[in-house]
Structure formats: structure tokens, C-alpha cells
Backbone as XML, in Angstrom:
<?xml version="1.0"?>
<chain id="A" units="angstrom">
  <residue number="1" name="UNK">
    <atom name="N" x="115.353" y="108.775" z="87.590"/>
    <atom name="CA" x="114.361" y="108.692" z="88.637"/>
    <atom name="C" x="114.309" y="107.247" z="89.149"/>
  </residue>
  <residue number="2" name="UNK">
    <atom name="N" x="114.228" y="107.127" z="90.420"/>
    <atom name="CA" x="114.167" y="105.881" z="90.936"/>
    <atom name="C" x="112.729" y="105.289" z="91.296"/>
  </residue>
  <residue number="3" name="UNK">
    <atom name="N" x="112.258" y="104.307" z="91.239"/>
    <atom name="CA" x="110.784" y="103.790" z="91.101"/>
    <atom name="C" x="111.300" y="101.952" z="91.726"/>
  </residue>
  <residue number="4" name="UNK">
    <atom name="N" x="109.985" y="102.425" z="92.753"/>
    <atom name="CA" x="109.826" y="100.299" z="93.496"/>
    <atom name="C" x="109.939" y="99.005" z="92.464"/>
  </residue>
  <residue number="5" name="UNK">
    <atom name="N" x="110.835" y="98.803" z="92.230"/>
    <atom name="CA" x="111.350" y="97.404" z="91.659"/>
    <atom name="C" x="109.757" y="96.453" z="92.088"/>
  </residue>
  <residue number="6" name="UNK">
    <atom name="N" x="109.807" y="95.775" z="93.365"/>
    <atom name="CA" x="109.517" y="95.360" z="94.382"/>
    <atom name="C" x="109.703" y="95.400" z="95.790"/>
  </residue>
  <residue number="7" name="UNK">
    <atom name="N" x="108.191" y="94.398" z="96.318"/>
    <atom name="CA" x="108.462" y="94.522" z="97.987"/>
    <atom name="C" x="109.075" y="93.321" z="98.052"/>
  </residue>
  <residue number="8" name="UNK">
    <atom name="N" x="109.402" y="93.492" z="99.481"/>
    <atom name="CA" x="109.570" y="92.239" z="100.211"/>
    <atom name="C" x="109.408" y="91.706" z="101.435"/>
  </residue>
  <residue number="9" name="UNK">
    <atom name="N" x="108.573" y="90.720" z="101.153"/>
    <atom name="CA" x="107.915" y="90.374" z="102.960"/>
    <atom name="C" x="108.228" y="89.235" z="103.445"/>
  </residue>
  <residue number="10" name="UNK">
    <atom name="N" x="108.745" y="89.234" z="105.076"/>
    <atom name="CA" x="109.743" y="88.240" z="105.585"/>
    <atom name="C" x="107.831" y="87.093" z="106.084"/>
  </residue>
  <residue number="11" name="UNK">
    <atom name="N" x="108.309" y="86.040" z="106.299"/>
    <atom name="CA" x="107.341" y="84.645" z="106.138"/>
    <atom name="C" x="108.035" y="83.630" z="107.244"/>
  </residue>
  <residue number="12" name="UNK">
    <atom name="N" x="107.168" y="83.188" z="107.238"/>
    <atom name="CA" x="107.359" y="82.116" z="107.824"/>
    <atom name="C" x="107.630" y="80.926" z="106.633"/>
  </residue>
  <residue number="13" name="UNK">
    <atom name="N" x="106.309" y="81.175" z="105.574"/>
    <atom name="CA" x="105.945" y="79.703" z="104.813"/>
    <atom name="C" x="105.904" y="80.876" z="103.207"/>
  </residue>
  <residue number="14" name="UNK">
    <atom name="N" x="107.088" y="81.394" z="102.564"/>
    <atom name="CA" x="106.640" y="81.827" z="101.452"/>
    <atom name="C" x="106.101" y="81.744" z="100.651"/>
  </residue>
  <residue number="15" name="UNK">
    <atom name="N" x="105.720" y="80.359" z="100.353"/>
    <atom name="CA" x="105.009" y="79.836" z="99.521"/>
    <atom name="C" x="103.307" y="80.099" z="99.390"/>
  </residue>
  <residue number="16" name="UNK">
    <atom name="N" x="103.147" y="79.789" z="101.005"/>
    <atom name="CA" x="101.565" y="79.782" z="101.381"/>
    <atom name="C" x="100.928" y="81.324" z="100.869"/>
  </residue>
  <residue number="17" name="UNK">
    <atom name="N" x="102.167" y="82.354" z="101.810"/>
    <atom name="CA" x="101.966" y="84.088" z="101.601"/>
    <atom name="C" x="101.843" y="84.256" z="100.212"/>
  </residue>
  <residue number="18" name="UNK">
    <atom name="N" x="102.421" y="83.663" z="99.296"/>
    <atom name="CA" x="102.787" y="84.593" z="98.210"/>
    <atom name="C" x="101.263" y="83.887" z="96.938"/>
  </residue>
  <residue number="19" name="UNK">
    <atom name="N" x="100.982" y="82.824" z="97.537"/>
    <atom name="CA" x="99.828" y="82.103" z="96.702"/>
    <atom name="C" x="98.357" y="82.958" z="97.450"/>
  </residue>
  <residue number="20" name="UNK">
    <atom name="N" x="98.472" y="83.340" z="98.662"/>
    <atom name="CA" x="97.731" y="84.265" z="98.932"/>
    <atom name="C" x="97.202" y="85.274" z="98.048"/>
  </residue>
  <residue number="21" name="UNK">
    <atom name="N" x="98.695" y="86.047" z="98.340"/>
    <atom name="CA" x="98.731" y="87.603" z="97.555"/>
    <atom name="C" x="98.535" y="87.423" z="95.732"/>
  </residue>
  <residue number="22" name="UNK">
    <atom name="N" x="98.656" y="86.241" z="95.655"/>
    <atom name="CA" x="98.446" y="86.311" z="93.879"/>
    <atom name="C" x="97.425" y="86.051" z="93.647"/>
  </residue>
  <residue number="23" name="UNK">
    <atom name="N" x="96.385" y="85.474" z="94.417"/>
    <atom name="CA" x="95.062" y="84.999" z="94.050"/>
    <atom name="C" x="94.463" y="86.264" z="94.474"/>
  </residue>
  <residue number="24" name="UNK">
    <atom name="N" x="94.900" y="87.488" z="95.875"/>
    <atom name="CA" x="93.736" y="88.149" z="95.965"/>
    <atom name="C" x="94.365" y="89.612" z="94.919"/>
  </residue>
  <residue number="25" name="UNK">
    <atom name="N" x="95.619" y="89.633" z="94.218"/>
    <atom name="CA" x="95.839" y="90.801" z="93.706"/>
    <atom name="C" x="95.747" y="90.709" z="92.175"/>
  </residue>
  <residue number="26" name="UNK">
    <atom name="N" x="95.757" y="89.510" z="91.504"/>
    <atom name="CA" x="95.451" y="88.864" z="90.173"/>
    <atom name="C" x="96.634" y="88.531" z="90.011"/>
  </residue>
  <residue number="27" name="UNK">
    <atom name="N" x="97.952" y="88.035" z="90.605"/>
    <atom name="CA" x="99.130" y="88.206" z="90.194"/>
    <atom name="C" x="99.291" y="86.987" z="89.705"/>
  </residue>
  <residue number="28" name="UNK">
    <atom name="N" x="100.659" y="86.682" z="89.125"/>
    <atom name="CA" x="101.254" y="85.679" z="88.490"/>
    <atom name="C" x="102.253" y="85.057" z="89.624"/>
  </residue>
  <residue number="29" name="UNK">
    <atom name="N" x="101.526" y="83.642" z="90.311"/>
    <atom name="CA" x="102.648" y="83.398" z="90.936"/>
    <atom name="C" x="103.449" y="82.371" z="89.961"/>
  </residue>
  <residue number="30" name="UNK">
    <atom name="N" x="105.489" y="83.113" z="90.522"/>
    <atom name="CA" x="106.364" y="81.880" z="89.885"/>
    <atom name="C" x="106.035" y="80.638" z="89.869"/>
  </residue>
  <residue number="31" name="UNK">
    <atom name="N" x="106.266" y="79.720" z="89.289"/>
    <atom name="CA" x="106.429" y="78.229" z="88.940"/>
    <atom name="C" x="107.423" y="77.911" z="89.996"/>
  </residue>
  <residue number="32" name="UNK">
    <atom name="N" x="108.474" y="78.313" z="90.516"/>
    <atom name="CA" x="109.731" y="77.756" z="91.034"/>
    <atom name="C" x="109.603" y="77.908" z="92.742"/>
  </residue>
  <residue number="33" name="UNK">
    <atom name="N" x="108.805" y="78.848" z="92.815"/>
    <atom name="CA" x="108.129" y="79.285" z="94.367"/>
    <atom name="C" x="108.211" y="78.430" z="95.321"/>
  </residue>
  <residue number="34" name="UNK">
    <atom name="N" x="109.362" y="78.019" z="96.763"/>
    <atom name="CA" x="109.149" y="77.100" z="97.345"/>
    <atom name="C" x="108.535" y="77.967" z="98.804"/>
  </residue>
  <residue number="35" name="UNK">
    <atom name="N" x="108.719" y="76.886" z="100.071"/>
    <atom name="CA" x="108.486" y="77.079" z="101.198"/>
    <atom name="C" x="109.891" y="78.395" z="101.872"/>
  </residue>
  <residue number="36" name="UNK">
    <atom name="N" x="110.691" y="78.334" z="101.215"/>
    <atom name="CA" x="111.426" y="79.263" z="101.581"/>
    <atom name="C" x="111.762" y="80.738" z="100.685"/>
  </residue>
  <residue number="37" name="UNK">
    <atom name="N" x="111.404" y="81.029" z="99.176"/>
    <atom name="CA" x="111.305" y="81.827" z="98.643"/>
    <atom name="C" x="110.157" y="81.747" z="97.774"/>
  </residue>
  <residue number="38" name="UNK">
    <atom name="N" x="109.220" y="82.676" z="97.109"/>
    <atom name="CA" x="108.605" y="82.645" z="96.064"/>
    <atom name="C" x="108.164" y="84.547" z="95.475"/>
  </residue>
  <residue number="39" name="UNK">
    <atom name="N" x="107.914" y="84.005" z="94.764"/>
    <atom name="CA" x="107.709" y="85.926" z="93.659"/>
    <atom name="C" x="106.084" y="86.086" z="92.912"/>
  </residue>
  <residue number="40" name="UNK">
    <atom name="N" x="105.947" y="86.862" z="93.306"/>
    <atom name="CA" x="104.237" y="86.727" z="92.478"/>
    <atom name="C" x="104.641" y="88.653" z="91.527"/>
  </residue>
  <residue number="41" name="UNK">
    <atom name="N" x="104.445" y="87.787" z="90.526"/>
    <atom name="CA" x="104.483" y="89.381" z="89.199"/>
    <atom name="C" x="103.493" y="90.303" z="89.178"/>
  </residue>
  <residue number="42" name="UNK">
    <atom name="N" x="103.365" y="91.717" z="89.724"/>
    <atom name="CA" x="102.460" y="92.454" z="89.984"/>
    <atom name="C" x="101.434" y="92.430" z="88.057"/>
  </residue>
  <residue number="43" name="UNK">
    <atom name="N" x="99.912" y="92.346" z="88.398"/>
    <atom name="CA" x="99.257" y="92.442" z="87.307"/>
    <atom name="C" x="99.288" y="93.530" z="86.625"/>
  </residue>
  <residue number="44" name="UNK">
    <atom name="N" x="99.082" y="93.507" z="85.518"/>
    <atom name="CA" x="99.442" y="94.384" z="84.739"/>
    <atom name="C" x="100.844" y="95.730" z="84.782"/>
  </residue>
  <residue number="45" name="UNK">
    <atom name="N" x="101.118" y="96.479" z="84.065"/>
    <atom name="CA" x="101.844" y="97.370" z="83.986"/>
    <atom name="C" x="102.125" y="98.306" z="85.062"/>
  </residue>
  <residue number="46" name="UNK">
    <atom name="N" x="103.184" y="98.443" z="85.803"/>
    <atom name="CA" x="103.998" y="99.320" z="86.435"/>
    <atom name="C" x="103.818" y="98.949" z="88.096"/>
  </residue>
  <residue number="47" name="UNK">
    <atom name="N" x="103.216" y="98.325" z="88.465"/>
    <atom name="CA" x="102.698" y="97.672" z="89.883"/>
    <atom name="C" x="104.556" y="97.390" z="90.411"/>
  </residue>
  <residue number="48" name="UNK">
    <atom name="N" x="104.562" y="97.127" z="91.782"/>
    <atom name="CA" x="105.916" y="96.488" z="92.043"/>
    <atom name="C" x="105.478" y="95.007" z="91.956"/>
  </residue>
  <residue number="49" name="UNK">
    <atom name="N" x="106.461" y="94.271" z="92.348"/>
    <atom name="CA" x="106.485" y="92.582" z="92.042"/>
    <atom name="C" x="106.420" y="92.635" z="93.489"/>
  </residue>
  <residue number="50" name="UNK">
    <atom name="N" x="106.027" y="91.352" z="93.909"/>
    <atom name="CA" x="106.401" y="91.101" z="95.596"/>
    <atom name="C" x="107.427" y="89.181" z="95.563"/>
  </residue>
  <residue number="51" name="UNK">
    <atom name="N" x="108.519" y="89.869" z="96.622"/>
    <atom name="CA" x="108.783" y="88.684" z="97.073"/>
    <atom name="C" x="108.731" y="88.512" z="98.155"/>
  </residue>
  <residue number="52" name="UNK">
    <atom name="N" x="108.408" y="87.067" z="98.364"/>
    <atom name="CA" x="108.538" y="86.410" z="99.863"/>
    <atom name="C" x="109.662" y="85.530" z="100.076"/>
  </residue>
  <residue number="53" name="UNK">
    <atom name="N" x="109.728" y="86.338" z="101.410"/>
    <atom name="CA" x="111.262" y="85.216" z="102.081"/>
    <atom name="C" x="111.014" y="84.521" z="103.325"/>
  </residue>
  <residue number="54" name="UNK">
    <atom name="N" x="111.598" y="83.407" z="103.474"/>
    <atom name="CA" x="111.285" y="82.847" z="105.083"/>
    <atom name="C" x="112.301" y="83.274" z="105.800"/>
  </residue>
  <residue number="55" name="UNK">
    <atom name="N" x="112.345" y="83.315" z="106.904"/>
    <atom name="CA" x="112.936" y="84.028" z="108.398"/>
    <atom name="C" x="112.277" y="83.411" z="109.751"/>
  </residue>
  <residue number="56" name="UNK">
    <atom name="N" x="113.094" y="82.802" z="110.097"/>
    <atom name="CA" x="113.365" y="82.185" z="111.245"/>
    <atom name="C" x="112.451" y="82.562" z="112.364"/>
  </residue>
  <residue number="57" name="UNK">
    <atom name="N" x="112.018" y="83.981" z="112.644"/>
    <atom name="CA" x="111.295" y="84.399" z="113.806"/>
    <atom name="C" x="110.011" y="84.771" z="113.019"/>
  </residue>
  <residue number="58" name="UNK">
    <atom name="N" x="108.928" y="84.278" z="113.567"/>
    <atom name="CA" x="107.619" y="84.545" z="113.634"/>
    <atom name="C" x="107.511" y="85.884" z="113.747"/>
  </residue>
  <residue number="59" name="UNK">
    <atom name="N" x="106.494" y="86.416" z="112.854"/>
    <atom name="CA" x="105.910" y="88.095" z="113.409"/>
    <atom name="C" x="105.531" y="88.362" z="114.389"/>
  </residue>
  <residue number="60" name="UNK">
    <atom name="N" x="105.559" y="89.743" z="114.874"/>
    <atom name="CA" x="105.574" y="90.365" z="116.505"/>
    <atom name="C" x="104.811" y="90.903" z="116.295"/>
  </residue>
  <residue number="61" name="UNK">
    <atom name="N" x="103.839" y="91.457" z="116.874"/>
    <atom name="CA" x="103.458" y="93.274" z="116.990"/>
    <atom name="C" x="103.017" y="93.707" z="115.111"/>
  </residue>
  <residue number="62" name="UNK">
    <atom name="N" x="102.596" y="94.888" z="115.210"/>
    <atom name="CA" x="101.841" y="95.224" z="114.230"/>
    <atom name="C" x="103.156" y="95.906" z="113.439"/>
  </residue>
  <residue number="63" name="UNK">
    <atom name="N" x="102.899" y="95.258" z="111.808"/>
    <atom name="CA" x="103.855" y="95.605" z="111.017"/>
    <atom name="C" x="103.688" y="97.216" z="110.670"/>
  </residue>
  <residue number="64" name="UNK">
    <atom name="N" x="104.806" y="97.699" z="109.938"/>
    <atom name="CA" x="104.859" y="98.974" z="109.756"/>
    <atom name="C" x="104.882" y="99.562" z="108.630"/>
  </residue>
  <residue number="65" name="UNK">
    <atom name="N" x="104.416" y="98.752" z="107.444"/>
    <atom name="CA" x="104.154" y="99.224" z="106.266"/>
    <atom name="C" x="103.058" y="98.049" z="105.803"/>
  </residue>
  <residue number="66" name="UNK">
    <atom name="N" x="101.754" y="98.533" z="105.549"/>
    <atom name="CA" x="100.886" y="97.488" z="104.754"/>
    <atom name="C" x="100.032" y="97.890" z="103.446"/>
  </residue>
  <residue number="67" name="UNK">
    <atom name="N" x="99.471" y="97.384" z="103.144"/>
    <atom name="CA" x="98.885" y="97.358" z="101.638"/>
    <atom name="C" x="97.461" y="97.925" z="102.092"/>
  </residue>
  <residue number="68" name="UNK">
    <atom name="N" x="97.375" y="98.876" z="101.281"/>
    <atom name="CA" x="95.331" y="99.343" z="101.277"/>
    <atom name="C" x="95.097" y="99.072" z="99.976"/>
  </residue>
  <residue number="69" name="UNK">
    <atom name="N" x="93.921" y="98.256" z="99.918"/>
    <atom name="CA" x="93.268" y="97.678" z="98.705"/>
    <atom name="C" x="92.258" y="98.143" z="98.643"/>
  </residue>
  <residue number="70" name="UNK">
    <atom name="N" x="91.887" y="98.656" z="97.244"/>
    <atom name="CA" x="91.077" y="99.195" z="96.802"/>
    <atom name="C" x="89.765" y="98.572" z="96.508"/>
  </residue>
  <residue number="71" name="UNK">
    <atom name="N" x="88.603" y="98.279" z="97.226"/>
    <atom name="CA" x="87.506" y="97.354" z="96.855"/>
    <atom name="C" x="87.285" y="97.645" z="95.458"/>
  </residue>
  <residue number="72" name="UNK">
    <atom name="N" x="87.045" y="96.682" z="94.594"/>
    <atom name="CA" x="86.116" y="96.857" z="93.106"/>
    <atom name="C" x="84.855" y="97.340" z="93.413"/>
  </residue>
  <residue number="73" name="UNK">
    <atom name="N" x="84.773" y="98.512" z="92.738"/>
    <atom name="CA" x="83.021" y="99.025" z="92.847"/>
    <atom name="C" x="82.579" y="99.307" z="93.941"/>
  </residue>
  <residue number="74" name="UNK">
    <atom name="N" x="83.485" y="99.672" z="94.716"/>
    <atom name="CA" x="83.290" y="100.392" z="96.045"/>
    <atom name="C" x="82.328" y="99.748" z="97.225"/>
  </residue>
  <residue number="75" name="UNK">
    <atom name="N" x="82.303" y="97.678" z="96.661"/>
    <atom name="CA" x="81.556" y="97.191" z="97.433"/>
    <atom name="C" x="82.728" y="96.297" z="98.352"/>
  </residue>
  <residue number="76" name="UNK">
    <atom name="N" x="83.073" y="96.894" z="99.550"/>
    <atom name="CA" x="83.463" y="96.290" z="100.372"/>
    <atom name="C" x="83.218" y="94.951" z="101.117"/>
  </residue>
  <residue number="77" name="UNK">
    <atom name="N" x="82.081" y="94.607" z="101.509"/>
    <atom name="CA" x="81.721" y="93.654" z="101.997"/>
    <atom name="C" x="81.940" y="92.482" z="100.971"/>
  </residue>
  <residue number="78" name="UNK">
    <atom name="N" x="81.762" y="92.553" z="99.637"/>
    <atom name="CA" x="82.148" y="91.824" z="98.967"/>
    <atom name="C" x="83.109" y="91.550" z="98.420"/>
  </residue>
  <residue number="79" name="UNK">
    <atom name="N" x="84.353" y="92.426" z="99.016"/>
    <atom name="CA" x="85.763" y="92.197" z="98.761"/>
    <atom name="C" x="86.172" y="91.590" z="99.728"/>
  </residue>
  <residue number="80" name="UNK">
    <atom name="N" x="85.926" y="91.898" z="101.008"/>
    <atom name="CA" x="86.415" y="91.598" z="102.187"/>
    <atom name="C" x="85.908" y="89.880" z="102.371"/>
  </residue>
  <residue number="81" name="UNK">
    <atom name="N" x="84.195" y="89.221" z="101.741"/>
    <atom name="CA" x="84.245" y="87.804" z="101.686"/>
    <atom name="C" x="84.950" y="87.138" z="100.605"/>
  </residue>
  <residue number="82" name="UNK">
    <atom name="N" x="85.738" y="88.051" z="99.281"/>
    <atom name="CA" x="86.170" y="87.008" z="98.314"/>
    <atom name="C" x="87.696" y="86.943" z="98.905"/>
  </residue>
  <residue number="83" name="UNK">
    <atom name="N" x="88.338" y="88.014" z="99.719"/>
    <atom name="CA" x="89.664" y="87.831" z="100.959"/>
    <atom name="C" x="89.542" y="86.457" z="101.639"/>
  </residue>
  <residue number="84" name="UNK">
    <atom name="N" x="88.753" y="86.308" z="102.270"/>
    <atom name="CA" x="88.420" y="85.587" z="103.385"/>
    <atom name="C" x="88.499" y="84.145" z="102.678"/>
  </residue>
  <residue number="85" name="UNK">
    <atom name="N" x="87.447" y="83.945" z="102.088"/>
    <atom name="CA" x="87.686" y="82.852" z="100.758"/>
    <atom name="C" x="88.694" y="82.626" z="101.101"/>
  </residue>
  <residue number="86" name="UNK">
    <atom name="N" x="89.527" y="83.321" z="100.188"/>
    <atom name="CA" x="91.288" y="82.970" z="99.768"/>
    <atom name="C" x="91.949" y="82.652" z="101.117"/>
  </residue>
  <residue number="87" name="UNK">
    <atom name="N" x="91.896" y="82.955" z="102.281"/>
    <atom name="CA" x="92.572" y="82.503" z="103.523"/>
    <atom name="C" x="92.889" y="83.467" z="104.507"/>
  </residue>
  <residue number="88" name="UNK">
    <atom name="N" x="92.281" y="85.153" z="104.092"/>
    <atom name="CA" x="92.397" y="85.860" z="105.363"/>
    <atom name="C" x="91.569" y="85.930" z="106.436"/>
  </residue>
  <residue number="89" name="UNK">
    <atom name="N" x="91.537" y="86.751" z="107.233"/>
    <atom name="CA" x="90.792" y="86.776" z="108.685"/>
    <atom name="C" x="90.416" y="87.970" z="108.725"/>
  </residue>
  <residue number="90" name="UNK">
    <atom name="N" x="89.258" y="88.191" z="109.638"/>
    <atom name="CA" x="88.864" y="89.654" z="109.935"/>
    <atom name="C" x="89.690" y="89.889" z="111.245"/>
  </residue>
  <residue number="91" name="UNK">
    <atom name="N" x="90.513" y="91.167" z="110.825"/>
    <atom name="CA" x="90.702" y="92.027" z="112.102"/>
    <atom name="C" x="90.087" y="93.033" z="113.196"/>
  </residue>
  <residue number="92" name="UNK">
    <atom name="N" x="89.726" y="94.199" z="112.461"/>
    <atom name="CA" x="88.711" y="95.188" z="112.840"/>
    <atom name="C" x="88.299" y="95.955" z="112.094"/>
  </residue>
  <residue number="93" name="UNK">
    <atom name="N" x="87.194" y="96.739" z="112.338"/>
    <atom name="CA" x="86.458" y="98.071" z="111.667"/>
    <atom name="C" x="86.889" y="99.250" z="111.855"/>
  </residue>
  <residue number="94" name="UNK">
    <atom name="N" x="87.194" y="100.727" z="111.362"/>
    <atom name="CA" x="87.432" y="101.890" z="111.971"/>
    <atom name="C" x="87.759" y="102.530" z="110.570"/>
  </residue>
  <residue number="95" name="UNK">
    <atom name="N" x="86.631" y="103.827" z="111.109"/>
    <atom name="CA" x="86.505" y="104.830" z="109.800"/>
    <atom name="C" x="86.549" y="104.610" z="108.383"/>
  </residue>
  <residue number="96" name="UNK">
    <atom name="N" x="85.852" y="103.545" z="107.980"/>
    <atom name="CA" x="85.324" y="103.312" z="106.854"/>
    <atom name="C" x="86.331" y="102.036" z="106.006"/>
  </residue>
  <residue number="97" name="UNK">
    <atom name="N" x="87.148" y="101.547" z="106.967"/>
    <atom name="CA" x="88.062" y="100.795" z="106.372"/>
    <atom name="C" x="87.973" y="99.330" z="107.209"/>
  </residue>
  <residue number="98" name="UNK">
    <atom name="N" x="87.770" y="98.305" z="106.502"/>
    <atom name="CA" x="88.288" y="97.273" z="106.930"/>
    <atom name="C" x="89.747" y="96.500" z="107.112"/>
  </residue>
  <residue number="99" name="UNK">
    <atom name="N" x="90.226" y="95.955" z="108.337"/>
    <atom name="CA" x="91.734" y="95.883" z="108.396"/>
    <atom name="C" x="91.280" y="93.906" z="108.406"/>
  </residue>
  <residue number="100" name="UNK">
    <atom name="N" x="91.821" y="93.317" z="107.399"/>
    <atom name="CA" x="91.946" y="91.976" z="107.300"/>
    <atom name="C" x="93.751" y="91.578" z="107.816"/>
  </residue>
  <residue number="101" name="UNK">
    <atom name="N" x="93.843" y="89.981" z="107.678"/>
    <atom name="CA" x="95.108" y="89.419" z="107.848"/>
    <atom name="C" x="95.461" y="88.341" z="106.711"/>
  </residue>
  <residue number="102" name="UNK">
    <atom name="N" x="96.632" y="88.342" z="106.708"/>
    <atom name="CA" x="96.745" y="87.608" z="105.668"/>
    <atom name="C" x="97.416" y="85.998" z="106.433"/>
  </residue>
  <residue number="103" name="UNK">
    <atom name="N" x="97.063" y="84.656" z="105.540"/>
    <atom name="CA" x="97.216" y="83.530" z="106.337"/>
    <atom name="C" x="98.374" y="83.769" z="107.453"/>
  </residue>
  <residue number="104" name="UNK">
    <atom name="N" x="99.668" y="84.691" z="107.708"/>
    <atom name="CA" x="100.379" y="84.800" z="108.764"/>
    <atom name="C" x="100.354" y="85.776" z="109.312"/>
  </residue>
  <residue number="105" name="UNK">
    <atom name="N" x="99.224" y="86.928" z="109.104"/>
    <atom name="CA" x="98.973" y="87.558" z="110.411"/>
    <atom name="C" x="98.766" y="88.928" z="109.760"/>
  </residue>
  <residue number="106" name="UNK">
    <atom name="N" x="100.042" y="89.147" z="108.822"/>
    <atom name="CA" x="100.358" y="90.452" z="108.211"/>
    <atom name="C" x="98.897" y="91.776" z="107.595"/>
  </residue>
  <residue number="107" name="UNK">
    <atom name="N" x="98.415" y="92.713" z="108.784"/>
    <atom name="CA" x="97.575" y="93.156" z="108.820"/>
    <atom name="C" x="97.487" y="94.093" z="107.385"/>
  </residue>
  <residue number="108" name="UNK">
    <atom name="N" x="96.131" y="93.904" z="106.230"/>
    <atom name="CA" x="95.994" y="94.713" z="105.352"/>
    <atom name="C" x="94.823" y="95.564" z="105.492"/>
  </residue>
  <residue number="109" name="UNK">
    <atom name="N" x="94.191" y="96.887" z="104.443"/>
    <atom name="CA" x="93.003" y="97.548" z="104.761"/>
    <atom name="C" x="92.280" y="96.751" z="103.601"/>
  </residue>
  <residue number="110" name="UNK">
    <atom name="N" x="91.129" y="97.102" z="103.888"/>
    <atom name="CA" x="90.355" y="97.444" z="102.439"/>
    <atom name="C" x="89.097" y="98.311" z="102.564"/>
  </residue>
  <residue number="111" name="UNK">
    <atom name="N" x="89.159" y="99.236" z="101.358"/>
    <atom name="CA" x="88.708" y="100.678" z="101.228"/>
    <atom name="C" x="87.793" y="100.912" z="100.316"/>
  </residue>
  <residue number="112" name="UNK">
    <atom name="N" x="87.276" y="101.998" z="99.643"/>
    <atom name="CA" x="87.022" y="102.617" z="98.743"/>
    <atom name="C" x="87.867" y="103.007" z="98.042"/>
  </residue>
</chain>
């Protein structure tokens, strides 16, 4: 059976993205992590890993695969300010989900 190793998300600044995603997912970011590659170790057991790569062209248009995060304790508003904290942005509201950004744009939810 085949099962997600990891993702991988193209950057501008891998470094910045991937210190993002480890502070808001509990992950382990690498030690070796520069401006052009870095890896954050999904927490705990069976999660995928994520890497970031840099790429030359800036993001366009709305990506086509993103992350829905699960608020702790089903209190949103207070997931969505400890996001923000860490360096995302509010996008919009619609049907019970909040859509944040991450420091380069890359649109996520957060849910119940």
C-alpha cells in the first residue's frame, strides 16, 4: 500500500514558510533549513513531513491543494489569533470556516 511520504510546497523564502508551518502545526523544524530548502517533521506518528523549496516565480492565483486545520476545542477564534501571532493574515469567512494565509500568501482553512 502506498501512503504520503510528504508534501511539498514551492516558496519563495523556504525557510520563513517552513518556520511558519512548524510553529503553527507543532512540528520539528530541521537544523540545516536554509532560504532555499528546509523540512519541518510532521508531529507525532504517521502525519506526512513537509518540504519547502524555493522557485523562482512568485505565487499566482489561488493554489489547488491546501491544508484544513482542525481548531483545538472547537474554538476557532482562538486558533485563528494564535495563526496570526505566528505570521498569517486573514483572508475570508464562508460557511463556518475561516480561510487564513500563510507569510507568502498560500491560502489555509480553519475549522471544527
Amino acid at each position: 500500500m502506498t501512503y504520503i511520504k510528504s508534501l511539498t510546497i514551492d516558496c519563495q523564502d523556504a525557510l520563513v514558510v517552513a518556520k511558519f508551518w512548524a510553529a503553527a502545526l507543532g512540528g520539528e523544524l530541521d537544523e540545516t533549513g536554509t532560504s532555499a530548502k528546509a523540512f519541518v517533521e510532521a508531529p507525532g506518528w504517521g502525519g506526512p513531513n513537509l518540504w519547502f523549496q524555493r522557485v523562482p516565480e512568485p505565487k499566482q492565483g489561488k493554489i489547488r491543494m491546501h491544508f484544513d486545520l482542525r481548531a483545538p476545542g472547537g474554538d476557532i477564534p482562538a486558533e485563528v489569533e494564535r495563526l496570526k501571532a505566528l505570521g498569517a493574515t486573514f483572508a475570508w469567512e464562508a460557511n463556518g470556516l475561516t480561510v487564513l494565509r500563510d507569510p507568502e500568501g498560500n491560502e489555509f482553512c480553519v475549522e471544527q
